[in-house]
N, C-alpha and C positions, 0 to 999 in steps of 0.2 A: 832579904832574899825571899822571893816567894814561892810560898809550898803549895799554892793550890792555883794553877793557871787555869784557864779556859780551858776545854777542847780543843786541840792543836796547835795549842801555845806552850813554850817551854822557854828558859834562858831566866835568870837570876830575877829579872822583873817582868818576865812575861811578856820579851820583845823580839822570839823568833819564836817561827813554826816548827812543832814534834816533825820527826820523822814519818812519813809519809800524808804531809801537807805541804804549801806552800803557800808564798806570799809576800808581802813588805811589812810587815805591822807598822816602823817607825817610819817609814820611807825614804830608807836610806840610799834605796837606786832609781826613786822615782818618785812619782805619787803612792801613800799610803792604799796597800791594798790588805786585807786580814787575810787570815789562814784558813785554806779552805784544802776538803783532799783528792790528792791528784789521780785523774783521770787516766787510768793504764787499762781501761777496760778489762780488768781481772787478766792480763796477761803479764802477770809479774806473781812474782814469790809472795805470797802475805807473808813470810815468816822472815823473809829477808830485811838487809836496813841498806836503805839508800836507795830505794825505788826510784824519786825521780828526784830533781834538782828540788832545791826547798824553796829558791827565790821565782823560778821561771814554769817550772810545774812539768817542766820537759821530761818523760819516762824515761829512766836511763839500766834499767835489768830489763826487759820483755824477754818475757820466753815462747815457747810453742812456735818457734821459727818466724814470729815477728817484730816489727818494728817499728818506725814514725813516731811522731811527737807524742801518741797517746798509745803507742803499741795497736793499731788500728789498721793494720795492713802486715801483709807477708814481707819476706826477709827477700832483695833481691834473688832472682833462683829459684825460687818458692812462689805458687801460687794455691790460690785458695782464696775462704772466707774467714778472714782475721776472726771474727766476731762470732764466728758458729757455734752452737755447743750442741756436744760437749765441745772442750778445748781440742786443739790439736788436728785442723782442717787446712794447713797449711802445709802445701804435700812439694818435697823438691820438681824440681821442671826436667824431663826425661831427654833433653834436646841432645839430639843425636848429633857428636862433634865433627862427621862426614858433611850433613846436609843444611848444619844449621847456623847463620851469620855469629861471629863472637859480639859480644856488647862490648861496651866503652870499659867495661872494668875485668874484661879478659873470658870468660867464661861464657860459652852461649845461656841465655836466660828468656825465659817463656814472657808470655803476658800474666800480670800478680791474677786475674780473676777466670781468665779461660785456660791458663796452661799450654796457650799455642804457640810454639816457637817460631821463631822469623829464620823460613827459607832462604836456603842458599838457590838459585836460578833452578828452575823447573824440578823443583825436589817438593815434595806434597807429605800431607800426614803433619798429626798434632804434633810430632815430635820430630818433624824434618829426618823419615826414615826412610821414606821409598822417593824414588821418581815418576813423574807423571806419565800417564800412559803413551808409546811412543819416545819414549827418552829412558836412558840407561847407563850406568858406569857412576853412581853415587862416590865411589872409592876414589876417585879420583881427587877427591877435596874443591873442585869449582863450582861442586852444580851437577846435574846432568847433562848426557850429550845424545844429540835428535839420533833416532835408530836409521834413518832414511831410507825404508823397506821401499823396493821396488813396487808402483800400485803393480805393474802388472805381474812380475813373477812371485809378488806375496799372498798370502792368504789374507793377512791383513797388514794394519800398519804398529802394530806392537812387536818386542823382540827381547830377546836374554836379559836380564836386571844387571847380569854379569857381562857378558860377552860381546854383547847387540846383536847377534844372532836372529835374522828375521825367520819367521813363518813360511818357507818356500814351497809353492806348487809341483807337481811328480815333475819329478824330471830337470828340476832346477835346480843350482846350486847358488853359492856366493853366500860373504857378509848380509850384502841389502839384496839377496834373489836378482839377481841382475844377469844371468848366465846361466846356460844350459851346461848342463853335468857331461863330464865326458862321455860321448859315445853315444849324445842326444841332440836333436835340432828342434826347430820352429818355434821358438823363444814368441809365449803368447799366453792371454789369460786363460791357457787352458793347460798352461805345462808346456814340458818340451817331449815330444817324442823321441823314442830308443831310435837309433840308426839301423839294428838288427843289420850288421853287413853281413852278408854272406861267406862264410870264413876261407869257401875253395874258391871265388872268386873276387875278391876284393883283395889289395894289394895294403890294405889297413884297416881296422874297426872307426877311425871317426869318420864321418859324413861331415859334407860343406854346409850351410844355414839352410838350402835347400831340401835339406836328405839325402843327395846324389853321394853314395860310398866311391871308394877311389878303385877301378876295376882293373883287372889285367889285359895285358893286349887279347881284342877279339871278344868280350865278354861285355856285354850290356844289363841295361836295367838297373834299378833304382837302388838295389839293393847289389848288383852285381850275381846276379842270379841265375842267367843265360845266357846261351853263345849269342856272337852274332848271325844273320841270315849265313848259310851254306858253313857253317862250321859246327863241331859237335865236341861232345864227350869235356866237360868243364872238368872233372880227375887231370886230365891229360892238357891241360891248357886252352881248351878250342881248337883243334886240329883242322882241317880243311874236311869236309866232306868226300867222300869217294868221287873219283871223276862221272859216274853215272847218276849221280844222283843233279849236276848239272843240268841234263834232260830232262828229269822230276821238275826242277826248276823251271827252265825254260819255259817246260809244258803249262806251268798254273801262271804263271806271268802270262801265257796266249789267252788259257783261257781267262784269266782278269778282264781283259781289255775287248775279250769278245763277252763277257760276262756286262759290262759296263754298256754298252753298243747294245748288246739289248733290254736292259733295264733303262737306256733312255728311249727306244723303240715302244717299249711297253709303255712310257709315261709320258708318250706322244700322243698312244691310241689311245688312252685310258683318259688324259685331258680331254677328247672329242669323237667320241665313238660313233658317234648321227652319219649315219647317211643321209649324205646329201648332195645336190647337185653340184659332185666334182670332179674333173675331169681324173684327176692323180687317185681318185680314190681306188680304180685296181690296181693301179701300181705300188701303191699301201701298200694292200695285201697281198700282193705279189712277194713283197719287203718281206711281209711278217714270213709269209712262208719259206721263201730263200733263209731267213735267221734260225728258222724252226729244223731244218732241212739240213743245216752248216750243225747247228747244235747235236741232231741226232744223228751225225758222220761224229762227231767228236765223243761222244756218249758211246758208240760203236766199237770205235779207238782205243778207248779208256778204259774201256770194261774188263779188258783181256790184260792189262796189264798187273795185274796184283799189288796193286798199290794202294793201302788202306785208307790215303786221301782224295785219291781216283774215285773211290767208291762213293767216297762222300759227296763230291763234284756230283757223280751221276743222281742220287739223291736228291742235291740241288737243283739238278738240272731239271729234274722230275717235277718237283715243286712252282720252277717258273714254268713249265707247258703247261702244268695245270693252271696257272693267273693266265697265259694268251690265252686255254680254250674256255676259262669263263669272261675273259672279255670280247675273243669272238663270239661269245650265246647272246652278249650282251649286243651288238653288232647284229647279229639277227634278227634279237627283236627290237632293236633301231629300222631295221630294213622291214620288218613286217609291217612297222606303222607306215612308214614313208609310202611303203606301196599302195595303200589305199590314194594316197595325196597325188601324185604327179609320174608320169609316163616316164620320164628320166629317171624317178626313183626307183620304179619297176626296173628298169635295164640293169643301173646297178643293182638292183637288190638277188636279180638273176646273176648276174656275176659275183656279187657279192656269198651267195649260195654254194655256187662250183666251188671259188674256194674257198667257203668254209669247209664243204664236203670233204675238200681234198686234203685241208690242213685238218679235219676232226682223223680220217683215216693215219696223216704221220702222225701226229700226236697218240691216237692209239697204239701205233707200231712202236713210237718213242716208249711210251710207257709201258708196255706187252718186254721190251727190251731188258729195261731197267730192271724192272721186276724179276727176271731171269737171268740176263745175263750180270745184273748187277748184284747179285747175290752170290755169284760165283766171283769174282770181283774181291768184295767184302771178306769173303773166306779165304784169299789168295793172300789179300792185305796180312790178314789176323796173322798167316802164317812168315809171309815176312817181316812184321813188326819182331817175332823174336827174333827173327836173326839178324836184323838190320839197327836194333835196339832204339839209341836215343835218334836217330833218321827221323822215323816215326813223330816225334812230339814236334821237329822243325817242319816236317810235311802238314803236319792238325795243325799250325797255326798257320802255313801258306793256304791251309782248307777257311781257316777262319776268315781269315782276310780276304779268300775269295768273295762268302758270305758276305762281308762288312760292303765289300766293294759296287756287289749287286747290289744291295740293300740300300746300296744309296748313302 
């Protein structure tokens, strides 16, 4: 028997490898190979016995969470740098069991050298912990699911990690901002507007997709906010107006359409004011004077009645005399040039003169009028508005629309 082998030789004549070598000495499972010591890259016990196989050299203790033929890599689960030192760089894989595919041997498991786990469908992060931007509901165990934020009533296209709760613009509501909030319209990238119905006349607070509130009989406007023409007092429903106030009516509906008649008269003269050799051209002016003439019998009329939109009529009416008596100055001096030119422009321009003469004198009476009698007018008005109350704000707007109607 012998007592003194080689270096990693052992066995009664020195025909196997000591504990932590390997090899064949006799070649009893192959070719003769001698005993040499196994490669565990220092991830094994030195203190231990039975590091690796004796014949094959295969490492069979690895510690520090590795493994493989020579302990040279991480333990499934575990990634890292087998080989680092110090020892002990082999860190478990943090894969989050929501977001992260399982492996073949049950457990989800990273990559051994980056640590990144293998996502489950649109789930993101080393550890398959979040969802990607736009996708939500990890919890569910599939993956993520699309938020599908409305582009237009969203702020953006991200939403809840929990809930999928989009970003919604003022005034929007919905999962995916897809809908206006109750008691809102005009679904657009800018929001939806409040309805703001009117609470004494509107018959409910939502509005149609238009904004049009739902009004009570008699009661118009967008919001349900006014009576209709010739009724008043929205407390009480819209009641009829007083039977005189018919006649107020009446009255601004005449004067509309004689308002209208001559604001096209005026934009007759005003397109061609030249004198010139025509035979209608006193008859023109004849026109403009009869209009001026019918206006200041109306203004007359009106004056004495105390009615605070009457006043305002007269005002207006003031305002067109003054446009015919500067486009008859203008008319003048059309006719002063002509006169120099041609014998016929002379004749009109002598007729053309009388009456201007005669329409500058109504036009001054008109406005000598206004200015006096329409101030007593104005003050007659002030004192019926109290007593007539909301009459008053349906007369100013029959005064506006007189306005509107002149004006073209």
């Amino acid at each position: 028997m012998c007592t003194d082998c080689p270096k990693g030789y052992s066995g009664p004549r020195c025909e196997l490898c000591s504990d932590g070598y390997f090899g064949d000495p006799t070649g009893q499972f192959g070719p003769v190979q001698s005993c040499q010591p196994c490669d565990c890259n220092t991830n094994v016990d030195p203190n231990a016995v039975g590091n690796c196989n004796q014949t094959t050299g295969v490492c069979l203790k690895c510690i520090y969470n590795t493994g493989g033929v020579h302990c040279d890599q991480c333990l499934p689960g575990y990634y890292g740098d087998a080989l680092a030192l110090p020892k002990g760089d082999c860190k478990r894989c943090r894969c989050s069991n929501l977001g992260s595919e399982e492996s073949e041997f049950g457990p989800p498991i990273c990559d051994q050298l980056t640590g990144q786990c293998q996502c489950k469908p649109h789930v993101r992060g080393t550890n398959c912990d979040q969802c990607e931007p736009g996708y939500f509901n990890i919890f569910s165990g599939e993956g993520c699911e699309p938020c599908s934020c409305d582009p237009t009533g969203s702020l953006n296209h991200t939403c809840d990690i929990t809930t999928g709760q989009c970003a919604c613009r003022e005034g929007v509501t919905g999962p995916q901002c897809n809908e206006c909030m109750p008691r809102h319209y005009g679904f657009s990238i800018e929001g939806c507007l409040p309805c703001d119905c009117d609470p004494i006349g509107s018959t409910g607070y939502q509005c149609d997709a238009f904004g049009q509130c739902p009004c009570y009989e008699n009661v118009e406007g967008r919001r349900c906010d006014h009576c209709k023409e010739n009724k008043q007092d929205r407390q009480r429903g819209c009641v009829d107006c007083p039977p005189c106030y018919n006649l107020v009516l009446d009255d601004a509906n005449r004067h509309r359409e004689k308002l209208k008649e001559f604001q096209k008269l005026l934009a007759n003269i005003e397109s061609n004011p030249t004198v010139i050799k025509d035979a209608t051209f006193e008859e023109r002016l004849v026109e403009v004077q009869d209009r001026v003439t019918q206006l200041w019998e109306d203004a007359k009329k009106g004056s004495g009645s105390g009615d605070k939109t009457l006043a305002e009529r007269l005002n207006e009416l003031g305002k067109q005399l003054k446009e015919v008596s500067e486009v008859l100055h203008e008319a003048e001096k059309e006719r002063n040039e002509v006169l120099i030119n041609t014998d016929q422009a002379d004749r009109n321009a002598s007729l053309a003169e009388e009456a201007i003469e005669r329409l500058r004198d109504d036009l001054k009476n008109a406005l000598d009028l206004l200015q006096t009698e329409g101030a007593e007018a104005l003050q007659k008005a002030n004192e019926r508005s109290e007593k007539f109350g909301q009459q008053s704000e349906q007369m100013s707007e029959i005064a506006r629309e007189a306005r509107q109607l002149a004006d073209g």
